[in-house]
TIBAPA-768109 format. One record per residue (C-alpha): residue number from 1; x, y, z; residue in one letter. Coordinates in Angstrom, 2 decimals. Layout:
  nr       x       y       z rest
 NUM       X       Y       Z    A
...
This chain:
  nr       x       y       z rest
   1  -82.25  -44.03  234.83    X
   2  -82.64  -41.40  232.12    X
   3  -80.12  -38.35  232.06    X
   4  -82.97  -36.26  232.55    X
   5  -84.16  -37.84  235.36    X
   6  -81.27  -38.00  237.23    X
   7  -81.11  -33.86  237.45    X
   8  -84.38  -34.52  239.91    X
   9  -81.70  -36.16  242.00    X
  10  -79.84  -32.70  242.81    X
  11  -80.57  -30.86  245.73    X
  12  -81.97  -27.46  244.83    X
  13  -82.28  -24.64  247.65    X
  14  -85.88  -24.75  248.95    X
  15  -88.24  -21.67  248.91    X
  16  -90.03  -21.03  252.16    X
  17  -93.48  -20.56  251.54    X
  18  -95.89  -18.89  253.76    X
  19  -98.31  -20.68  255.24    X
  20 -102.40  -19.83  255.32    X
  21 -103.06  -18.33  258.82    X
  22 -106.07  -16.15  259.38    X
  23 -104.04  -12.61  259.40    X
  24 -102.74  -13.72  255.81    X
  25 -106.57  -14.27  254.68    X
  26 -107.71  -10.42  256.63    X
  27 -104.62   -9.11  254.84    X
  28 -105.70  -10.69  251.50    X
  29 -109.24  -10.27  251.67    X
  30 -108.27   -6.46  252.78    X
  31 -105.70   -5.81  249.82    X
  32 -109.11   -7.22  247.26    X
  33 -111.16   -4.69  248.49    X
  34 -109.03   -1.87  248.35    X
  35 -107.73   -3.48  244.95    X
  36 -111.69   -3.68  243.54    X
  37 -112.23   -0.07  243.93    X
  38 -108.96    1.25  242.96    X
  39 -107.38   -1.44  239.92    X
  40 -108.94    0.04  236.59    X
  41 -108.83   -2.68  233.83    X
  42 -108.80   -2.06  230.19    X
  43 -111.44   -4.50  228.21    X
  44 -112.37   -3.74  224.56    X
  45 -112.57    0.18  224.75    X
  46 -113.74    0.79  228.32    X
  47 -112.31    0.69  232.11    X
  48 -113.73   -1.57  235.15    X
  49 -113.02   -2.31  238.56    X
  50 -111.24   -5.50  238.64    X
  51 -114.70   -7.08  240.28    X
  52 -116.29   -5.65  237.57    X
  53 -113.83   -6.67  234.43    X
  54 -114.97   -9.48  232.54    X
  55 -115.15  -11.45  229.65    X
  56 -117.83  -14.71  228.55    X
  57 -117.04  -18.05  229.20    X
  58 -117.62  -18.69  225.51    X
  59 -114.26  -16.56  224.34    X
  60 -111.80  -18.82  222.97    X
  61 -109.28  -17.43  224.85    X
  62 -110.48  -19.31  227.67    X
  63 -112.11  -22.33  226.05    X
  64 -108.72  -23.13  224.16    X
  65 -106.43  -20.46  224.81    X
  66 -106.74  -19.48  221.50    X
  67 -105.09  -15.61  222.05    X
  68 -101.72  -14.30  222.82    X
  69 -100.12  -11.97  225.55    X
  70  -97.57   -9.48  226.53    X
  71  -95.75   -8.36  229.12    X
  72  -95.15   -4.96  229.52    X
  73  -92.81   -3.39  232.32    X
  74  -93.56    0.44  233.26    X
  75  -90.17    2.27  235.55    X
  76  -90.06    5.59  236.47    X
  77  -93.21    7.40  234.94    X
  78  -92.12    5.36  231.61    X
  79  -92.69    2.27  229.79    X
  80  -90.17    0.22  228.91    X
  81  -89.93   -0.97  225.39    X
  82  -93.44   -0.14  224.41    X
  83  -93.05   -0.20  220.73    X
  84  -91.03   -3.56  220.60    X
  85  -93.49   -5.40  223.07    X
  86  -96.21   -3.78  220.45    X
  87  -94.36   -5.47  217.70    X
  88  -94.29   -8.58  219.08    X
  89  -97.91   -8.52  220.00    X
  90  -98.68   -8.18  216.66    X
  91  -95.97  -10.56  214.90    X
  92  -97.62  -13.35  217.29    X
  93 -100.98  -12.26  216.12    X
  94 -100.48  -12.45  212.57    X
  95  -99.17  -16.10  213.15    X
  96 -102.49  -17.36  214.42    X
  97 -104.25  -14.75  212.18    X
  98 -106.16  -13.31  214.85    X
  99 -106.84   -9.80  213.70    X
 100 -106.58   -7.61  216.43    X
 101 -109.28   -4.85  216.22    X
 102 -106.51   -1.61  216.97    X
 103 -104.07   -0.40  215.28    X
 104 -100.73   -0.25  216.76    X
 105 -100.72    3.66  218.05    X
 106 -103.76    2.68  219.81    X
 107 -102.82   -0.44  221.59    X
 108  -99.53    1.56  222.86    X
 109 -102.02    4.64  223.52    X
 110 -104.04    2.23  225.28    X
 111 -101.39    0.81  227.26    X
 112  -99.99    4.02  228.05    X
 113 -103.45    5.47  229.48    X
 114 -103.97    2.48  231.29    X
 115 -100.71    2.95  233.21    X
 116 -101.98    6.41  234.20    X
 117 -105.43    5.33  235.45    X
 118 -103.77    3.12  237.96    X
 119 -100.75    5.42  238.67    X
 120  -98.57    3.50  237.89    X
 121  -94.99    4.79  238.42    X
 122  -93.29    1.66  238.53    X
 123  -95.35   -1.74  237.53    X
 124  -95.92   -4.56  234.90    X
 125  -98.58   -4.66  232.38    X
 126 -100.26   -7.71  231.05    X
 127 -101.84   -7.43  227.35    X
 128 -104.03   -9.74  226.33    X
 129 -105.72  -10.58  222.92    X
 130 -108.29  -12.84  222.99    X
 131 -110.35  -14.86  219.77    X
 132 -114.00  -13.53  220.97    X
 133 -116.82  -15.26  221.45    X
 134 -117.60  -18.39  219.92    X
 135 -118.74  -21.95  220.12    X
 136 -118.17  -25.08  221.65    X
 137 -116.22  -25.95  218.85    X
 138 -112.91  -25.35  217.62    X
 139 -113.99  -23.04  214.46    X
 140 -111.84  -19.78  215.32    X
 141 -114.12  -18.30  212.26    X
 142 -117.31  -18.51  214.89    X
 143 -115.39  -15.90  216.98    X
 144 -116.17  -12.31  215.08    X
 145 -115.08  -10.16  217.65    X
 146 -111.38  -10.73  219.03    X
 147 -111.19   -8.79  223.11    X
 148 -108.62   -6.61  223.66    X
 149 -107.45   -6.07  227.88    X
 150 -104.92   -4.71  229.42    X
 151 -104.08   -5.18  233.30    X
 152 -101.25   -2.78  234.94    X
 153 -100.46   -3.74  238.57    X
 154  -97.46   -4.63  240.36    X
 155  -94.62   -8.00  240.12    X
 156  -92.36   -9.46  241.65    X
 157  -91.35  -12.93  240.16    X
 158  -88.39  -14.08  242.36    X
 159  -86.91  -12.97  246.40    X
 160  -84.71  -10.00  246.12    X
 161  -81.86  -12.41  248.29    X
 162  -81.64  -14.12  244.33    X
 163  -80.93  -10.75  242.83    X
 164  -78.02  -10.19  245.39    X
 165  -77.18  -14.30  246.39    X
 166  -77.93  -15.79  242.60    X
 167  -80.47  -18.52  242.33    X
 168  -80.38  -22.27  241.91    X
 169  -81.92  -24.10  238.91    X
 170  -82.52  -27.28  237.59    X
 171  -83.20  -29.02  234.34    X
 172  -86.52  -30.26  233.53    X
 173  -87.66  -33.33  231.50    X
 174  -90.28  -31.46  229.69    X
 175  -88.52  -30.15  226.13    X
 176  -89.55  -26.66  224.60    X
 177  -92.17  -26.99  221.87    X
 178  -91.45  -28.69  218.28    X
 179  -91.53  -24.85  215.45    X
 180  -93.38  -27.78  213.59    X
 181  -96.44  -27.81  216.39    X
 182  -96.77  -24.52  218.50    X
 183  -94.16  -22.29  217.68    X
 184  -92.25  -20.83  220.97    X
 185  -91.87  -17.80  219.40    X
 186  -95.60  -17.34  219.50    X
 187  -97.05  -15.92  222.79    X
 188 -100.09  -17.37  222.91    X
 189 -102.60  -17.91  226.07    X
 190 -101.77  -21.71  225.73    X
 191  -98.71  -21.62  227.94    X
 192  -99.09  -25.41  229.21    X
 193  -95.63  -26.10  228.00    X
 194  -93.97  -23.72  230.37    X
 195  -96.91  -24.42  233.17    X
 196  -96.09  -28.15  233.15    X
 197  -91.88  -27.59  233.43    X
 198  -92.71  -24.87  236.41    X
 199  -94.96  -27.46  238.10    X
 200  -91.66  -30.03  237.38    X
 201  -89.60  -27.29  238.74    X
 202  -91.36  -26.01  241.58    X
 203  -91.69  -29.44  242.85    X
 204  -87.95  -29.93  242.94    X
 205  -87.83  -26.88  244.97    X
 206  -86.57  -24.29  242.94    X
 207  -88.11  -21.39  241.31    X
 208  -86.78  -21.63  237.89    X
 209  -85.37  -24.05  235.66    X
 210  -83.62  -24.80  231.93    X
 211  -85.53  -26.57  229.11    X
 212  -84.06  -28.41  226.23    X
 213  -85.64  -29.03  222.68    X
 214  -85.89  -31.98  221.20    X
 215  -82.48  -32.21  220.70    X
 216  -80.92  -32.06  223.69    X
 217  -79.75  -28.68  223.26    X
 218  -80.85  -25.83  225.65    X
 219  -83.96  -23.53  224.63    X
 220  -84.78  -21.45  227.18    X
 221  -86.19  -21.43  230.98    X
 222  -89.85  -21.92  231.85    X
 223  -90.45  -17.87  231.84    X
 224  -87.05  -16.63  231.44    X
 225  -84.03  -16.01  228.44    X
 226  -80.90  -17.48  229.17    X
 227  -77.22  -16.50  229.17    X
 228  -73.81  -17.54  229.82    X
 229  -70.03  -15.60  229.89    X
 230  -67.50  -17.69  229.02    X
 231  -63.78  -15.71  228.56    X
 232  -65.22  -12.56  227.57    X
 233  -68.04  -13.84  225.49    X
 234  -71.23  -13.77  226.24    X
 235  -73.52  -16.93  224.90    X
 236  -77.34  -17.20  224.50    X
 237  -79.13  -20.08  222.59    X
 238  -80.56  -19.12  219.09    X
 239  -83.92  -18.50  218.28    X
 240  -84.37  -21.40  216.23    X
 241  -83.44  -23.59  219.50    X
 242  -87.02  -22.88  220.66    X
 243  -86.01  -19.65  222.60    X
 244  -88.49  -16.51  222.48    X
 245  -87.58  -13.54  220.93    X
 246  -87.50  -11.65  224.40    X
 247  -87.11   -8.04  224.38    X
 248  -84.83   -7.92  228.03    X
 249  -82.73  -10.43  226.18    X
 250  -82.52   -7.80  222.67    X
 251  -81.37   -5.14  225.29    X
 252  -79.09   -7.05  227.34    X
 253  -77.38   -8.18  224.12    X
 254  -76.92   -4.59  222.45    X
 255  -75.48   -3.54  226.05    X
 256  -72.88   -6.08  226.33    X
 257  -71.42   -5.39  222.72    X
 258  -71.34   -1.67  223.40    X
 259  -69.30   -2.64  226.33    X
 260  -67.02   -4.78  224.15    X
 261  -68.30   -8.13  224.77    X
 262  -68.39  -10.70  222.24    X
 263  -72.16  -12.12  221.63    X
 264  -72.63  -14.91  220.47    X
 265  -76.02  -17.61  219.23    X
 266  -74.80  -20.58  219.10    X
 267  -76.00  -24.21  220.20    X
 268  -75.44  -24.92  223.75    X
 269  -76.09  -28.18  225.97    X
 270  -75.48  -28.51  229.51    X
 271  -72.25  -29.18  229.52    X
 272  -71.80  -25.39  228.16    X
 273  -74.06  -23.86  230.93    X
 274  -72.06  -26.13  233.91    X
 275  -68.68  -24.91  232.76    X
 276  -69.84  -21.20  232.01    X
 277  -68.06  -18.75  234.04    X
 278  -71.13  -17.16  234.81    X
 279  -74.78  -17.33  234.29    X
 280  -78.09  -15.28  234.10    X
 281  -81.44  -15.31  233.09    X
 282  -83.34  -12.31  231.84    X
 283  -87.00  -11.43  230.86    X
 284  -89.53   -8.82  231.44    X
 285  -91.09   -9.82  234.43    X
 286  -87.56  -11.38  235.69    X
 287  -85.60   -8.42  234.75    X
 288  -82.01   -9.95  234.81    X
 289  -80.99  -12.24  238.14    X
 290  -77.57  -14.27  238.32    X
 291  -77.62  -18.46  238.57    X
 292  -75.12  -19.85  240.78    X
 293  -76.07  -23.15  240.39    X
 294  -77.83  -25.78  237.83    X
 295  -78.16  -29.27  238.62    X
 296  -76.07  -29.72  241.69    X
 297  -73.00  -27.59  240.02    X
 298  -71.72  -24.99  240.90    X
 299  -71.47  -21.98  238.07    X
 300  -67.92  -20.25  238.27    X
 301  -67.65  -18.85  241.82    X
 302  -70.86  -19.88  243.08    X
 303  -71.55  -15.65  242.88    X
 304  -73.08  -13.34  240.85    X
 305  -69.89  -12.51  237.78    X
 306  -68.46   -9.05  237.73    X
 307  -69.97   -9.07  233.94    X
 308  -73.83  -10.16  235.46    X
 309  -73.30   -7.21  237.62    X
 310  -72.26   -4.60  235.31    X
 311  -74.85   -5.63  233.12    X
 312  -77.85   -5.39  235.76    X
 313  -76.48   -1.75  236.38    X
 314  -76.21   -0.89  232.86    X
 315  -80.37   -2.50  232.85    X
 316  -80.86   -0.45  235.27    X
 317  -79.93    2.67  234.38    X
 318  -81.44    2.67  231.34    X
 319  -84.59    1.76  232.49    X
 320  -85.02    5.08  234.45    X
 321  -84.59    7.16  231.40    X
 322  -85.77    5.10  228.51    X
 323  -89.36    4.63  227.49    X
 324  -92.80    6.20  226.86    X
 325  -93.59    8.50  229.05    X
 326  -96.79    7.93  230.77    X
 327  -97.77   11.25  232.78    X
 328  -96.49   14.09  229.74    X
């Protein structure tokens, strides 16, 4: 049996999920109608109710995923990072030269007055940029005009008992994408890469878990940056291991060397990540929550570091006073 498929072998700590009963449904169907006339969603220059907010079956984006995506958080009346999450939006577009029909200002004006239709005070915000309309066929030239939406709502990606406990993970068999095929640093809306490692993951019974590249060496998680302390350092992989350029990850990294750590890129395997004296994973959605397990071992303690902690306060904080505002 393959080293990979052995980590299938591991127990993981199961996730209770709820189970379909009529109240759920009356609460759901409930929460749509009050969502319909309320959720204002951004497509191509105008607002819609979310029944309302749609885009033709003949956009690329949907026919091949041909577009990219951002995630956007929003705390306190600000949000988070704006400009950087801009920058990205357009670094990936200019890889798969999709030409996105605003300008930078107005995509984070956009954004911004999005936010403030839907009140949003604290919430996430999903970009999107899709091809257009086109053909059956492939021809990304048949699409002239590229949609532009923007969703702000609410997330919550894992329990809060793994922000306080620490979470258990697993390795998957699915490897990261080759920089020679799709490149991972591109965010495009073909995400089957990541979907097929969650589905691996979820059916394990865990919520999150680490892929490799090609190499054996660790990328990244299925949604999520990765990091490691080790005697005062602390350790992510390097871009060029397949890991995306996340913007949580940029901060956390600028806030542990102002507080002295050492940061470091270098190549890690599992080996490096069982032995770590602690672990944590960060990303927009995910913000930063502490692993106390991967593959059956346990990481230093088996709780959250006193490094994971100070940096999730230090997140934190700055979150509540750093960003564009949204309601000035």
């Amino acid at each position: 049996m393959s080293e990979r498929k052995k980590v299938f072998n591991f127990e993981c700590a199961r996730v209770e999920r709820e189970t379909t009963t009529p109240e759920l449904l009356k609460k759901s169907r409930s929460r749509s109608v009050a969502t319909d006339s309320g959720m204002k969603i951004y497509v191509d220059g105008k607002y819609y109710d979310e029944r309302n907010a749609k885009i033709s079956v003949f956009d690329h984006g949907l026919l091949y995923g041909d577009g990219i995506f951002e995630g956007i958080r929003a705390y306190s009346g600000r949000v988070f990072k704006l400009k950087e999450h801009i920058d990205r939006v357009f670094y990936s577009a200019k890889a798969l030269l999709l030409k996105i029909p605003l300008g930078h200002d107005e995509i984070m004006a956009a954004t911004v007055e999005t936010c403030r239709r839907n009140k949003i005070r604290d919430g996430y915000v999903r970009l999107l940029v899709t091809r257009g309309v086109g053909t059956l066929g492939l021809n990304p030239r048949r699409c002239k005009n590229p949609s532009v939406i923007i969703i702000a709502d609410k997330i919550q990606l894992y329990p809060p008992e793994f922000y306080q406990r620490g979470m258990a993970i697993i390795t998957v068999p699915t490897t990261r994408n080759l920089h020679s095929a799709l490149n991972p640093a591109i965010k495009s809306l073909n995400y089957l890469n990541n979907i097929l490692a969650k589905i691996e993951t979820l059916n394990s019974g865990c919520e999150e878990a680490i892929m490799l590249n090609n190499e054996g060496f660790v990328s990244e998680c299925t949604g999520d940056n990765v990091f490691i302390v080790k005697e005062n350092h602390l350790l992510t992989p390097p871009l060029s291991a397949g890991a995306l350029y996340g913007i949580t990850r940029r901060v956390v990294m600028e806030m542990a060397e102002e507080s002295g750590l050492t940061v470091g890129e270098p190549s890690l395997t599992r080996y490096d990540l069982f032995n770590a004296d602690e672990c944590f994973l960060t990303g927009t959605g995910a913000e930063l929550v502490p692993v106390v397990k991967i593959d059956g071992r346990v990481i230093g303690t088996g709780k959250p570091g006193p490094v994971t902690q100070k940096l999730v306060a230090q997140y934190r904080a700055l979150t509540k006073v750093s960003g564009e505002p949204i309601y000035e």
